[in-house]
ZAMARGU-4260 file (C-alpha; in steps of 0.2 Angstrom, whole numbers, plus 5000, padded with zeros to 4 digits):
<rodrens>
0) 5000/5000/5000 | 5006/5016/4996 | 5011/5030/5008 | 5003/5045/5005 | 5014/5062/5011
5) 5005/5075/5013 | 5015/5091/5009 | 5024/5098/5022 | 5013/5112/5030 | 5027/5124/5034
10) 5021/5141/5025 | 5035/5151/5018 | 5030/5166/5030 | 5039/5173/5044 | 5033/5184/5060
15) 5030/5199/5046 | 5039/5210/5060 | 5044/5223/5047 | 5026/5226/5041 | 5015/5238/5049
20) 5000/5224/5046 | 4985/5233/5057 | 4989/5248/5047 | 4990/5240/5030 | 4974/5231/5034
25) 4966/5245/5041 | 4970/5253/5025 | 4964/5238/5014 | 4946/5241/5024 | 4945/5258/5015
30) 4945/5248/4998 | 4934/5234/5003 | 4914/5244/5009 | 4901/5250/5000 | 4907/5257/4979
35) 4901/5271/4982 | 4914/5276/4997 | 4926/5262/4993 | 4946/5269/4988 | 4957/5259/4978
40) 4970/5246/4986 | 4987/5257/4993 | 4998/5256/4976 | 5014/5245/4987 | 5000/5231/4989
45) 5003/5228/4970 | 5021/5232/4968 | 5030/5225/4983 | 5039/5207/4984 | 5037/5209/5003
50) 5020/5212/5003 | 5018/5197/4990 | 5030/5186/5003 | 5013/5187/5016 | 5001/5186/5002
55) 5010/5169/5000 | 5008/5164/5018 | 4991/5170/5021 | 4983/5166/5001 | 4993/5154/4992
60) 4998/5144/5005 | 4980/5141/5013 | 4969/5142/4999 | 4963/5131/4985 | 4973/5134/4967
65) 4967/5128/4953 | 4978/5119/4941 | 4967/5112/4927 | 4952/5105/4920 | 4950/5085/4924
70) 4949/5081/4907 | 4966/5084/4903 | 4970/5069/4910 | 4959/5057/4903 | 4965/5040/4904
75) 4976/5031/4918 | 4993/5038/4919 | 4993/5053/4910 | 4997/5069/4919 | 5003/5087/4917
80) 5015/5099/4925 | 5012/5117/4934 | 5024/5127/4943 | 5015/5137/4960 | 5027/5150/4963
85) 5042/5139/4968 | 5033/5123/4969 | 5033/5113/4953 | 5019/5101/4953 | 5012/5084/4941
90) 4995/5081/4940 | 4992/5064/4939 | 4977/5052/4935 | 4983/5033/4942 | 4982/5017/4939
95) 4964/5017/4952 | 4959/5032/4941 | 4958/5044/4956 | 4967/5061/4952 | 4984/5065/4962
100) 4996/5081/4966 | 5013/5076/4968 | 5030/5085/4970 | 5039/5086/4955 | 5054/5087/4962
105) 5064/5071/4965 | 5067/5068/4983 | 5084/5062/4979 | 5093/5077/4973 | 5080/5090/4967
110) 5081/5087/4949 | 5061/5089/4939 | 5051/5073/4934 | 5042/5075/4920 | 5037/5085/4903
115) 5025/5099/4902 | 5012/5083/4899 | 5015/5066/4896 | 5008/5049/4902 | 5019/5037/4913
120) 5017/5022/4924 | 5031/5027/4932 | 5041/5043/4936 | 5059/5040/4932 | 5072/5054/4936
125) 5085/5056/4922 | 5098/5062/4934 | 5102/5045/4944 | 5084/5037/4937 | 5076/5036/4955
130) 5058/5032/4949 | 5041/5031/4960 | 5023/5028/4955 | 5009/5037/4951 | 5006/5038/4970
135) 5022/5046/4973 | 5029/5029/4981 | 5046/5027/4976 | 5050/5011/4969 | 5066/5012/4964
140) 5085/5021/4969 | 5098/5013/4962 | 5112/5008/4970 | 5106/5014/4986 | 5104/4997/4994
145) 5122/4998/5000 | 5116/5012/5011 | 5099/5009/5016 | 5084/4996/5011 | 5074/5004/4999
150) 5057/5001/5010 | 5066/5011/5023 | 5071/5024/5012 | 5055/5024/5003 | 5047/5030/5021
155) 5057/5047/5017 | 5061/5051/5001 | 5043/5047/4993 | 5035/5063/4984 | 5023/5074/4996
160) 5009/5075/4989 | 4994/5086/4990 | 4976/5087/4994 | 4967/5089/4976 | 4947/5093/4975
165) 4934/5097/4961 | 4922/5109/4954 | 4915/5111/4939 | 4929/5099/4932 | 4943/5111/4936
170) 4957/5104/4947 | 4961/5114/4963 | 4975/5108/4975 | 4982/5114/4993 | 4996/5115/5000
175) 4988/5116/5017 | 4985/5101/5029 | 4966/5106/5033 | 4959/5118/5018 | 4943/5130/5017
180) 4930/5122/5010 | 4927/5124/4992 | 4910/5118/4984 | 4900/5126/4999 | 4907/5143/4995
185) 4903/5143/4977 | 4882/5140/4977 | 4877/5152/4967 | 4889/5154/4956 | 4889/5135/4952
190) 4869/5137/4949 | 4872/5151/4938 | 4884/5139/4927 | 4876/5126/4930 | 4869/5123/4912
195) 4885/5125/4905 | 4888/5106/4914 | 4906/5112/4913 | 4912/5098/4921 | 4906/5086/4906
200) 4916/5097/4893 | 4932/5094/4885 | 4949/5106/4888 | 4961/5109/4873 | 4978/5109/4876
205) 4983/5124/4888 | 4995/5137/4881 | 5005/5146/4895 | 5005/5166/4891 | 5024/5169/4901
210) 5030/5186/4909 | 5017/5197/4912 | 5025/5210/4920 | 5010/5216/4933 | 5001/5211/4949
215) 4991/5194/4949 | 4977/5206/4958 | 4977/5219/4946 | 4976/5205/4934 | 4958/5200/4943
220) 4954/5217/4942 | 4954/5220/4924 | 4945/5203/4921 | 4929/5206/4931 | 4926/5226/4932
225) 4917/5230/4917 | 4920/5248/4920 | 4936/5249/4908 | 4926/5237/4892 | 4919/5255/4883
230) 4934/5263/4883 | 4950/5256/4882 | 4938/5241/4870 | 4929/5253/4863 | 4921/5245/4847
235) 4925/5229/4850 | 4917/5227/4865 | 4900/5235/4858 | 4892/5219/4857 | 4893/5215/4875
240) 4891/5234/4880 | 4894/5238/4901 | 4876/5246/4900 | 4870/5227/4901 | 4881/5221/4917
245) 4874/5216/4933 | 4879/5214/4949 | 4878/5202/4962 | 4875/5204/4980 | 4891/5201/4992
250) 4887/5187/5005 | 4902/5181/5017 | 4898/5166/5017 | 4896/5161/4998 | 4914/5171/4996
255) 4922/5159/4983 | 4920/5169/4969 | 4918/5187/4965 | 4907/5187/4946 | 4895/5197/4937
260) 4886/5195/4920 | 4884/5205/4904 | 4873/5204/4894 | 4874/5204/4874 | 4864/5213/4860
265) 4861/5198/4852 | 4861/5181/4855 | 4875/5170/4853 | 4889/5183/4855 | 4908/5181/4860
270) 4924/5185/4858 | 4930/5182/4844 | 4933/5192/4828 | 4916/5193/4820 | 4911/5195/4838
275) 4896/5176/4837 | 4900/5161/4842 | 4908/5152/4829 | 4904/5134/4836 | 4887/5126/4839
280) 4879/5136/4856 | 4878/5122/4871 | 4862/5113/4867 | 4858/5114/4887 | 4856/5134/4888
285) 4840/5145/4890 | 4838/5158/4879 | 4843/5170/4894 | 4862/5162/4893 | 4862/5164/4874
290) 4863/5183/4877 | 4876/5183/4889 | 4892/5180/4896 | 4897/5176/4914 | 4912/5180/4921
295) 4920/5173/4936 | 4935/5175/4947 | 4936/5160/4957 | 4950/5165/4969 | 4963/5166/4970
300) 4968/5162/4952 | 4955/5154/4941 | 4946/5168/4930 | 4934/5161/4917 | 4920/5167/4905
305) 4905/5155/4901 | 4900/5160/4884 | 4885/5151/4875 | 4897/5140/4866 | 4909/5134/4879
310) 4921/5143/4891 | 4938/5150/4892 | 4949/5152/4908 | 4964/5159/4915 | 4975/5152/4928
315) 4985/5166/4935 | 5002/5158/4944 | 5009/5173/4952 | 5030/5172/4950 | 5031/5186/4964
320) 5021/5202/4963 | 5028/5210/4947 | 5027/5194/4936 | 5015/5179/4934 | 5011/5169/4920
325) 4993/5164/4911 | 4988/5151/4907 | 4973/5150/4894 | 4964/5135/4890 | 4945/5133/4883
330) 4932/5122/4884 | 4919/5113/4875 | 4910/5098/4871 | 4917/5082/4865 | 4904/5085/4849
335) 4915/5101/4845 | 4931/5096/4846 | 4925/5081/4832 | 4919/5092/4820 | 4929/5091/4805
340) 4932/5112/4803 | 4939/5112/4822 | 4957/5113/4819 | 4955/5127/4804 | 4942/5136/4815
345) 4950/5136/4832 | 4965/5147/4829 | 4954/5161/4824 | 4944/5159/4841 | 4961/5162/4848
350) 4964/5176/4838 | 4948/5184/4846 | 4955/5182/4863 | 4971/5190/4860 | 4963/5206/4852
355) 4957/5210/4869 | 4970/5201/4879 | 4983/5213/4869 | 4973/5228/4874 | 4972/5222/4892
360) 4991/5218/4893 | 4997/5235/4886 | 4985/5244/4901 | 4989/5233/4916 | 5010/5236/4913
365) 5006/5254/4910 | 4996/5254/4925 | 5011/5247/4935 | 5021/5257/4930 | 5012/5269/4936
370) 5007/5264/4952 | 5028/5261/4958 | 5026/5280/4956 | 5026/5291/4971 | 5011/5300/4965
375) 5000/5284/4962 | 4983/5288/4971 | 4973/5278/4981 | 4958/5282/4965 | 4939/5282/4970
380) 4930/5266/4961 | 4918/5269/4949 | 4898/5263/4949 | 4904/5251/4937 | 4918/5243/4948
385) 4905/5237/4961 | 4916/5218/4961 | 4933/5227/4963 | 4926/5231/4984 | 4921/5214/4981
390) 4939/5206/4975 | 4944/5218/4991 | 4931/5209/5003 | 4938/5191/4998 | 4957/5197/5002
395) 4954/5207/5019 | 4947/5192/5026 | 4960/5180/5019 | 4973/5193/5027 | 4966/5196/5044
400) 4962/5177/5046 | 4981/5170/5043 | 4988/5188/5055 | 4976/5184/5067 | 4978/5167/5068
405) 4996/5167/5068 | 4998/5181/5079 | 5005/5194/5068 | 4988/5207/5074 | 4980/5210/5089
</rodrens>
């Protein structure tokens, strides 16, 4: 029988002595009330590595990440890799079917396992080919038996491993021994998706968008305040126009996700260059979901938008706070992917996203650069920026639970 290692829960975080944290959170409380009083985050929250060292102990080390869509990994053995700030991961489907995080790094001497995707029924180091299976067990470490039995050594030098959970069919992992519940802080937005049945439909290969040079934050907010779609997408943005966004209602206890929709001008819109869907809409849609698009930042690093045919999502893996990488993948049903104009149609979809990625990209560095300055302002939100107080709510209570809890505010 396999032993599982659960990851060790040591956080990289240290007593923060050298922040002013009931300050700085006192501060984030002016960013997270009511819109209509509510300031922007102070400008350092975005641009300092220290600030981005707790956000690592009190977020990403506590919180679920999401790391992909289940069916990626189809079929016994396969598996693919993601790096979480300095932890690279493989995301593997075993032999029994059930869906595993392990270390990717060889317990041995450091070295990765693995491709970017691959399947494998065991995990062989090239360096001195230690190998373990898709469990994490090591199963073999040559010549080593002179030293120790390999049952002994197993007992220590097997990969850690962490706990993984579902929703929707998107992956999430945690590196902490007793994580937040995640399904029963995602109701309503899992019955506002529901008849997308995202869980049923098939990913496309991920493409990993590397070194964009702003916050993972600022990156949220772009994605979910519509505020910004009339001018800086002025045009292309008119068939999804911010005059047809509504809000949703904050409730602490349903805080997974901060999400709006907007509404189209006509049904079956999206982004792509002629602006429609340009694959069959999801047969399992009212007519309501035709004319709309839901988006949805399900913290802290999965954003997606649910579009009547299918869906396309971010995973945001911060590499500290003035770099992270994207990764973009899409999703849609099996019947798609099989039609025989997919793989001369697809690239085009793609193309639709970029046009408004680019425009996003080329704002969110200039921003940043603009908020190192010493005359950033703490800006007044806008009506249309009700989820940025939102996005504010879900961090100041992730940040005053891990001070609290660890001491670090009184």
């Amino acid at each position: 029988m396999a032993v599982e290692l659960l990851a060790s829960s040591e956080s990289h975080h240290d007593n923060f002595a050298d922040l002013d944290l009931e300050g700085i959170l006192d501060a984030v409380q002016q960013s997270a009330g009511d819109v209509r009083d509510s300031i922007a985050l102070p400008p350092k929250l975005y641009t300092s590595e220290r600030w981005f060292d707790f956000e690592r102990a009190a977020i990403w080390d506590q919180e679920w990440i999401c790391v992909g869509h289940a069916s990626l990994i189809p079929n016994a053995g396969d598996y693919f890799s993601i790096t979480v700030i300095d932890d690279p991961l493989l995301i593997v489907r075993g032999e029994d079917r059930e869906v595993r995080a392990l270390s990717a790094v060889c317990q041995h001497r450091g070295h990765l396992l693995g491709d970017a995707t691959g399947n494998a029924k065991h995990l062989i180091c090239p360096f001195h080919s230690w190998s373990y299976d898709l469990t994490g067990k090591l199963t073999s470490a040559p010549e080593m038996g002179a030293h120790i039995k390999l049952a002994d050594l197993r007992e220590s030098h097997s990969l850690p491993t962490l706990k993984v959970t579902e929703w929707n069919g998107f992956l999430f992992v945690c590196f902490s021994d007793s994580p937040p519940s995640l399904s029963s802080r995602l109701v309503r937005l899992s019955d506002e998706v529901r008849n997308h049945h995202m869980d049923q439909l098939i990913a496309t290969p991920t493409v990993d968008w590397e070194d964009q040079l702003w916050n993972w934050k600022f990156m949220h907010e772009n994605a979910i305040e519509p505020y910004h779609t009339a001018y800086l997408h002025q045009k292309v943005h008119d068939f999804a126009p911010s005059t047809k966004v509504t809000f949703v209602e904050w409730l602490d206890d349903d805080d997974g996700a901060i999400y709006h929709p907007t509404g189209f001008n006509y049904a079956d819109g999206n982004f792509t260059p002629n602006f429609k869907c340009m694959f069959p809409v999801l047969e399992t849609l009212t007519d309501n979901e035709r004319r709309r698009v839901m988006f949805a930042c399900v913290m802290p690093n999965l954003f997606f938008a649910a579009v009547p045919d299918g869906v396309l999502y971010y995973l945001l893996l911060p590499k500290g706070a003035n770099n992270f990488t994207i990764r973009v993948g899409f999703l849609y049903p099996e019947s798609t992917l099989q039609l025989s104009t997919f793989e001369a149609t697809f690239p085009s979809v793609v193309a639709g996203l970029e046009l408004f990625n680019n425009q996003d990209v080329e704002a969110n560095i200039s921003a940043h650069t603009g908020l190192k300055s010493r005359f950033a302002q703490r800006g007044r939100y806008a009506p249309k920026e009700e989820t940025l107080p939102q996005l504010n709510k879900w961090l100041l209570k992730r940040y005053r639970s891990f001070a609290s809890e660890h001491g670090l505010i009184s």
